[in-house]
C-alpha positions as CSV (number, residue, x, y, z in Angstrom):
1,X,0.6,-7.7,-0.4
2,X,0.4,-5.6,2.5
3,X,1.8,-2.1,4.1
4,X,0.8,0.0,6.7
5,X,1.2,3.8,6.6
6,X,-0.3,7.0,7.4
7,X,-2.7,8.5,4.7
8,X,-1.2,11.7,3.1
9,X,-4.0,12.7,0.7
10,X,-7.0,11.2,-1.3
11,X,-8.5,12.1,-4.1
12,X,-12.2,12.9,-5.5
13,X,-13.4,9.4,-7.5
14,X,-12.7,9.4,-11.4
15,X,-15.4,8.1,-13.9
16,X,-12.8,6.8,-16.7
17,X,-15.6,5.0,-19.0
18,X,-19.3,4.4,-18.5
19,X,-18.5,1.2,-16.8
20,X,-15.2,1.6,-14.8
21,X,-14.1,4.5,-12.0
22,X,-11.5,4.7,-9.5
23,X,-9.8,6.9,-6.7
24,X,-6.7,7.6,-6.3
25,X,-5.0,8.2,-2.9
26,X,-0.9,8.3,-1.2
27,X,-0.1,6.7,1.9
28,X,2.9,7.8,3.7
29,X,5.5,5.0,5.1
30,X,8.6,5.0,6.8
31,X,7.8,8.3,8.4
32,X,10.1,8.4,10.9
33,X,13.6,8.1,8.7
34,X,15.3,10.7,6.9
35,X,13.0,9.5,3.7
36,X,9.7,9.0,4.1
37,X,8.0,6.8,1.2
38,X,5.2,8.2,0.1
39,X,3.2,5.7,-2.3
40,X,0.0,6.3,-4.4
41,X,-2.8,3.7,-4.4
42,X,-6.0,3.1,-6.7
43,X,-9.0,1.9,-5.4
44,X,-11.7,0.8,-8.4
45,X,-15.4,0.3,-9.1
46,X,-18.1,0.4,-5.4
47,X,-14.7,0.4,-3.6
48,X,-13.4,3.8,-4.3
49,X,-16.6,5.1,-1.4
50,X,-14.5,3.3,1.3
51,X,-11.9,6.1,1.5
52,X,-14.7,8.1,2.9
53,X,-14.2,7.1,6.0
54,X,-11.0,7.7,6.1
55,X,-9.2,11.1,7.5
56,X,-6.1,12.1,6.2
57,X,-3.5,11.9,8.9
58,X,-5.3,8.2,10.0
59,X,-2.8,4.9,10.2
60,X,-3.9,2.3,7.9
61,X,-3.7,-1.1,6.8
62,X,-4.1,-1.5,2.7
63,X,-4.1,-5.1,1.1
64,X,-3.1,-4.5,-2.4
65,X,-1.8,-6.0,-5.9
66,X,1.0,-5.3,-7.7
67,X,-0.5,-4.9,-11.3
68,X,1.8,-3.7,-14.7
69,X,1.0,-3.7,-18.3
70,X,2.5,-3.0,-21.4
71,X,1.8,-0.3,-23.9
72,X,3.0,-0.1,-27.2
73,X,2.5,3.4,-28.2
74,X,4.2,5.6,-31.0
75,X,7.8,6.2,-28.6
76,X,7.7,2.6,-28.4
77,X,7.0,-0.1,-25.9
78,X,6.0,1.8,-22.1
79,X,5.6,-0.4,-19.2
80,X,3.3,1.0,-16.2
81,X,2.5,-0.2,-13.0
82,X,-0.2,0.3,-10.9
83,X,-1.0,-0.7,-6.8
84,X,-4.3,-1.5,-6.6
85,X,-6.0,-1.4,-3.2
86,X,-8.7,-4.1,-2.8
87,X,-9.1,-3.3,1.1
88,X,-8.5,-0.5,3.7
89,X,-8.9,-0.8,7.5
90,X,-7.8,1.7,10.0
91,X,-4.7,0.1,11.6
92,X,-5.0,-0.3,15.4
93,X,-1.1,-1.1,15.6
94,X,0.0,-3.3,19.0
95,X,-4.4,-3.6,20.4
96,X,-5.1,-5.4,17.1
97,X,-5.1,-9.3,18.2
98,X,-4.1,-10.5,14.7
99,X,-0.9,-8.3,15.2
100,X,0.1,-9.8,18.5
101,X,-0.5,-13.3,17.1
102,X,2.0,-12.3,14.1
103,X,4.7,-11.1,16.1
104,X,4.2,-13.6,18.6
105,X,5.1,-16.4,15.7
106,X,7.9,-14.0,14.0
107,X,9.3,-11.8,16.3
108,X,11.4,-9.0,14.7
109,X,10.5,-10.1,11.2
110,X,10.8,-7.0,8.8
111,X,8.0,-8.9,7.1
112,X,4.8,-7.4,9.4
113,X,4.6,-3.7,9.3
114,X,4.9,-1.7,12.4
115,X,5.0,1.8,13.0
116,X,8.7,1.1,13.8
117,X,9.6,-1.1,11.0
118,X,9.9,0.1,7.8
119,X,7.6,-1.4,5.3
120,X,9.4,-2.1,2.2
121,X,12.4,-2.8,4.0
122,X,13.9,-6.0,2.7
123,X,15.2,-9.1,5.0
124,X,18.4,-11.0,3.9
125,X,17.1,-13.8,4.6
126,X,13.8,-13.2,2.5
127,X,16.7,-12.5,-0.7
128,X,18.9,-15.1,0.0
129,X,18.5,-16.3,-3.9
130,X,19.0,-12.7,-5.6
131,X,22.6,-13.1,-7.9
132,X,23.8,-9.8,-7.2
């Protein structure tokens, strides 16, 4: 998965066990409608030292998963999600070439994330086989 938006805040690195870390950090989409999104990330392990270069206030590109996991804890069965970032560019919007070449093949797709297109927007035709 991917989104673009403009980083909001980052935070210092965690060391959760001897072997694991991560870093934590919110990127702000949809900025120009009356409700901007504004998501937290997690970036793990050697990774978490590429926010470095990173401003807050700059427009980036993060490719992430969608992880979740279940906890069964003494309330009961939790379920938790987390987004977790496995690359971060800066995001050049219309001068990056692999942006023309997308919008080129799918113009006005809600699909590629612009700074005019919202990025969790959905497209009909992408939920054409929801029941409700």
């Amino acid at each position: 998965m991917e989104v673009v938006g403009t980083l909001k805040v980052k935070f210092d690195t965690q060391k959760v066990s001897e072997r694991f870390t991560k870093r934590e950090f919110v990127v702000t989409t949809e900025a120009n409608t009356p409700y901007p999104q504004h998501v937290s990330f997690q970036i793990t392990q050697d990774k978490c030292s590429t926010l470095d270069q990173f401003n807050e206030g700059d427009e980036l590109r993060i490719q992430f998963n969608l992880r979740g996991r279940e906890w069964n804890g003494p309330q009961g069965i939790k379920y938790f999600n987390t987004l977790e970032a496995w690359r971060v560019d800066k995001f050049q919007g219309n001068n990056s070439n692999q942006t023309q070449n997308q919008s080129s093949n799918q113009q006005s797709s809600s699909s590629i994330p612009t700074a005019n297109n919202p990025v969790f927007a959905s497209n009909i035709v992408d939920n054409d086989d929801l029941p409700f």
